[in-house]
C-alpha positions in Angstrom: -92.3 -98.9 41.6 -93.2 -96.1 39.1 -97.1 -95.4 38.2 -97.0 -97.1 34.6 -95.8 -100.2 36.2 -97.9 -100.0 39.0 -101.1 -100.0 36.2 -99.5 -102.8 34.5 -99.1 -105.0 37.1 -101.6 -104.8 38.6 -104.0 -107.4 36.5 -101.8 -110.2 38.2 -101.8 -109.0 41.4 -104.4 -111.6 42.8 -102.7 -114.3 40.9 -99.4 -114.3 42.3 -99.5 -116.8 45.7 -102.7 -118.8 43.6 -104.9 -118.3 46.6 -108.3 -115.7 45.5 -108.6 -112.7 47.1 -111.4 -110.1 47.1 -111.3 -107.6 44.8 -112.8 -104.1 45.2 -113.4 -101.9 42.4 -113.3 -98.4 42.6 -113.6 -95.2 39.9 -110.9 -92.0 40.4 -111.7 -89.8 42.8 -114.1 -92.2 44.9 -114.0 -92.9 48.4 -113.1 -96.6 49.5 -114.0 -98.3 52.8 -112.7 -101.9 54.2 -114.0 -103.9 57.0 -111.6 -106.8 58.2 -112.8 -109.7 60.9 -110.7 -111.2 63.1 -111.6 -114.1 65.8 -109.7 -112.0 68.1 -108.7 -108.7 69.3 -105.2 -107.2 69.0 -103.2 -104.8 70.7 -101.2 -103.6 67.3 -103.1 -102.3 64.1 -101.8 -101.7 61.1 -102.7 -101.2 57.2 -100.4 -102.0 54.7 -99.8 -101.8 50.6 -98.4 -105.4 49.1 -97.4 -108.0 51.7 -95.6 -105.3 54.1 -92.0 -106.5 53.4 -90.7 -103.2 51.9 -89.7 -99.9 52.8 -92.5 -97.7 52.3 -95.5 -100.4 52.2 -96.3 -99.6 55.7 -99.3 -97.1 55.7 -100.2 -97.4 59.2 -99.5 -98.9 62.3 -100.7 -97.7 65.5 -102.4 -98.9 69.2 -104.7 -96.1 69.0 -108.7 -97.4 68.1 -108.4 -94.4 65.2 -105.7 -93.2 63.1 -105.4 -91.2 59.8 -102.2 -90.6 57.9 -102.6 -88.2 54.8 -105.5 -90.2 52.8 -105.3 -93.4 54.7 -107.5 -93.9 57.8 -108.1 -96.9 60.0 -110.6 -97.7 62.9 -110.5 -100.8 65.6 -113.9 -101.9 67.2 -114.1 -105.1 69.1 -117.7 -106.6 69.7 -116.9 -110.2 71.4 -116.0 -112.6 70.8 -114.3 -111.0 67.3 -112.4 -107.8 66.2 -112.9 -105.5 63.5 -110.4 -103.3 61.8 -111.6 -100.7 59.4 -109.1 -99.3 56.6 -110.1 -95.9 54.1 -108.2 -94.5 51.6 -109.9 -91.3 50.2 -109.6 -90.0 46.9 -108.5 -92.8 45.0 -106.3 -92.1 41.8 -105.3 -95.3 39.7 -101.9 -95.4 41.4 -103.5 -96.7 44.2 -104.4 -100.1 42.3 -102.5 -103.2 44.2 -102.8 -105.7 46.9 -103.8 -104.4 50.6 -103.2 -106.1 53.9 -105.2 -104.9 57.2 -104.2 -106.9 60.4 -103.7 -106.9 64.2 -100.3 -107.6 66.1 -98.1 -108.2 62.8 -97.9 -111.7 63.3 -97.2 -114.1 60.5 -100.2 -116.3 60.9 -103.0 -115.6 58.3 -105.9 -115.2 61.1 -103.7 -112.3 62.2 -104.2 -110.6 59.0 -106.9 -109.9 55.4 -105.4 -109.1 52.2 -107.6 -108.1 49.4 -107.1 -105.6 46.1 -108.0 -102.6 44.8 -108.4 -102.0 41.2 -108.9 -97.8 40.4 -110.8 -97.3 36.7 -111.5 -94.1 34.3 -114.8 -96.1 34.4 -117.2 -99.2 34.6 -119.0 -99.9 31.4 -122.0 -101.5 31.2 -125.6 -102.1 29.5 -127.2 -103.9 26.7 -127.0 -103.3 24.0 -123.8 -101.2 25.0 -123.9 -97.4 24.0 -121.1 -96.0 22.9 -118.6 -93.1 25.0 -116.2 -91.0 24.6 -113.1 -90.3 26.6 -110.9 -87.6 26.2 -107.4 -88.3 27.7 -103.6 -86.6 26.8 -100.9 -87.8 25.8 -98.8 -89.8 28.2 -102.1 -90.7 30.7 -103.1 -94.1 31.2 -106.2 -95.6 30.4 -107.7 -98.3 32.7 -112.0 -99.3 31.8 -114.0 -102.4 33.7 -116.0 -103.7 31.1 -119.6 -105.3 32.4 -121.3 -108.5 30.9 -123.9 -109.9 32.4 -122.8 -113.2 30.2 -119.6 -114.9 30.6 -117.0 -116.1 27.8 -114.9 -118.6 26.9 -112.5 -115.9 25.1 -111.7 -112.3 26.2 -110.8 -110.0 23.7 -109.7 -106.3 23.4 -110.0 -104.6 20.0 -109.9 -101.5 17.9 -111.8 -99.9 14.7 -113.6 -103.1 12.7 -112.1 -105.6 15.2 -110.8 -108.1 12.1 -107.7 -109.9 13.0 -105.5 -107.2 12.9 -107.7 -105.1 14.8 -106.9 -106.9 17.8 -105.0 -105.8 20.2 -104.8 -108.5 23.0 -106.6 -111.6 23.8 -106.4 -114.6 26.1 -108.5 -117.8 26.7 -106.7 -117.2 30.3 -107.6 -115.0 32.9 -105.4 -111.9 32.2 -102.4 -111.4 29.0 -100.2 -108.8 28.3 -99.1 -107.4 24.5 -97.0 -104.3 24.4 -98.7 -101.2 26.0 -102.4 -103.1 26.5 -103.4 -105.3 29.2 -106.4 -107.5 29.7 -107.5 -109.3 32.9 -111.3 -111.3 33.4 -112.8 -111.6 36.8 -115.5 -113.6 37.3 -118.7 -111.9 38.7 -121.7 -114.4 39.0 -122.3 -117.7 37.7 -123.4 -116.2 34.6 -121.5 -113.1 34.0 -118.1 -111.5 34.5 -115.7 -108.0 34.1 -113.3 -107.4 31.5 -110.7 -104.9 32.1 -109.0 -103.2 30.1 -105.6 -101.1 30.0 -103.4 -99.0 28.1 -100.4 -97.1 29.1 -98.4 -94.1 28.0 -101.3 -93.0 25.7 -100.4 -91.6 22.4 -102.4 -89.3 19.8 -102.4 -92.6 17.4 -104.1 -94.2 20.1 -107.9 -92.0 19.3 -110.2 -94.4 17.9 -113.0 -97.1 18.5 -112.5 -100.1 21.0 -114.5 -102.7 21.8 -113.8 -105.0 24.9 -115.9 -108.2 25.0 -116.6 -112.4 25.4 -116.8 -114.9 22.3 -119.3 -117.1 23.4 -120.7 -120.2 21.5 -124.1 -118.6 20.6 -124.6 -115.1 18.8 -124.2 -112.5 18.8 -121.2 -112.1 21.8 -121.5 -109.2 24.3 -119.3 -106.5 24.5 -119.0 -102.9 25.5 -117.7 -100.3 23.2 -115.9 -96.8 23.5 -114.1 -93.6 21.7 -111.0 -92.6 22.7 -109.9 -88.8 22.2 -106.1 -88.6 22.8 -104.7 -84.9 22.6 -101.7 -83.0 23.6 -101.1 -82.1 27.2 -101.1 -78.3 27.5 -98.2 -76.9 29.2 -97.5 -73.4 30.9 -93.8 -73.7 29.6 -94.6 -72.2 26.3 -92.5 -69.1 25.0 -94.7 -65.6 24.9 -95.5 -64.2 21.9 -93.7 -61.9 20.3 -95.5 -58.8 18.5 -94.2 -56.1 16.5 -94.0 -52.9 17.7 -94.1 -49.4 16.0 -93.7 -51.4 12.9 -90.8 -53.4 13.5 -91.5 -57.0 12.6 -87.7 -58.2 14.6 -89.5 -57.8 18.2 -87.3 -55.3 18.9 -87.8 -51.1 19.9 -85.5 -48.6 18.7 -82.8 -49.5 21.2 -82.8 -53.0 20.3 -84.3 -54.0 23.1 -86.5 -57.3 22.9 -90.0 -56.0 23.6 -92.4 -59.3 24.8 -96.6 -59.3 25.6 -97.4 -59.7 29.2 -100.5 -61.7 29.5 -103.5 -60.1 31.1 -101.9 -56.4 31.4 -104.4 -53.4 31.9 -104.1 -51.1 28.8 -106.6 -48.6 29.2 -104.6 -46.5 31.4 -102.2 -46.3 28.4 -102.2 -43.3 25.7 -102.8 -44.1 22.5 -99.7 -42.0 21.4 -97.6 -43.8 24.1 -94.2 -44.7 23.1 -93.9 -47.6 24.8 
């Protein structure tokens, strides 16, 4: 599963078997810590990404009480009668968005295992009344914001510029839609308020502008968060040197033809002024 797909479907992750699941939310970069309880203890450990049926969803699996595998980390403690099994992944990056599973002995009964989902954001917005950031991002990046309301909404909504009818990019009555490149999932937080997340993938320089992710309510006025988006150009280091003229000639080229190129960061005091070359 590629990256863009990975942020994409990741919104319906917790929707999939129709059972709730907890959800942990995260920023890039962070640190994440999980602590599963079991009834009982278990010889076999393991940590896994999705529901452990494919190649490569494994993460760990060991009989040790500690184990680390590049960012992943887990940790057994047993304090009777129950068992607890401790999962880290360090430096998050949005890629790492999905459904986890920590466990004891592999077995397929549910008190053998905990599955619960990480969602990785730019960043969490919140306050009221909602100030107003700015994100730089290039082209090609994904964009992925938790939206804060301490108010919840009958109506989710993600929008851009004035945020008239066909300002809007994607909303849903539901708890997560889909339109093109943009996403939108709700998560309910308290019995008064809730997140809205938004997405959008393979960012483009027409993408720069004003957004606004929010709840209709049935009173006024709604709550919503808001946020400018600065998309540039990624900067590459494949980029041709300059070519300068030299001793007049405007081709690039020295007397002998020869194509004569700058080399970046070259010491030229030790050169004579008169210096032929």
């Amino acid at each position: 599963m590629n990256v863009r797909h990975t942020l994409i479907c990741f919104f319906f992750l917790s929707l999939q078997d129709g059972s709730p699941i907890s959800v942990y939310k995260r920023t890039e970069g962070q640190d994440m810590s999980i602590y599963c309880t079991f009834s009982s203890s278990g010889n076999i450990r393991f940590f896994c990404k999705n529901e452990c049926k494919e190649k490569g969803d494994l993460l760990i699996e060991t009989t040790n009480v500690t184990a680390q595998i590049g960012r992943y980390r887990i940790e057994y403690e047993t304090v009777e009668p129950k068992a607890y099994v401790s999962v880290s992944i360090s430096q998050l990056t949005k890629s790492d968005s999905g459904r986890y599973r920590c466990g004891l002995n592999r077995s397929l009964s549910s008190e053998s295992f905990s599955d619960f989902e990480v969602i990785v954001v730019d960043v969490i917005l919140y306050g009221n009344p909602p100030k107003v950031k700015t994100f730089h991002k290039t082209t090609g990046d994904d964009l992925i914001l938790q939206c804060y309301s301490i108010l919840s909404g009958t109506r989710r909504y993600f929008c851009k510029e004035q945020c008239e009818d066909k300002d809007i990019l994607v909303e849903t009555t539901g708890v997560s839609a889909e339109r093109d490149r943009y996403s939108i999932r709700y998560e309910k937080a308290s019995p008064s308020g809730g997140f809205v997340y938004v997405n959008i993938s393979q960012l483009t320089r027409s993408d720069s502008g004003l957004y606004r992710c929010g709840l209709s309510t049935s009173f006024s006025p709604d709550p919503y968060q808001e946020f400018r988006l600065v998309v540039t150009d990624a900067l590459t280091t494949s980029q041709p040197i300059s070519t300068l003229p030299i001793h007049g000639l405007n081709t690039g080229e020295n007397s002998d033809g020869i194509n004569m190129k700058v080399v970046p960061d070259c010491d030229y005091e030790n050169f004579s002024p008169n210096s032929k070359y």
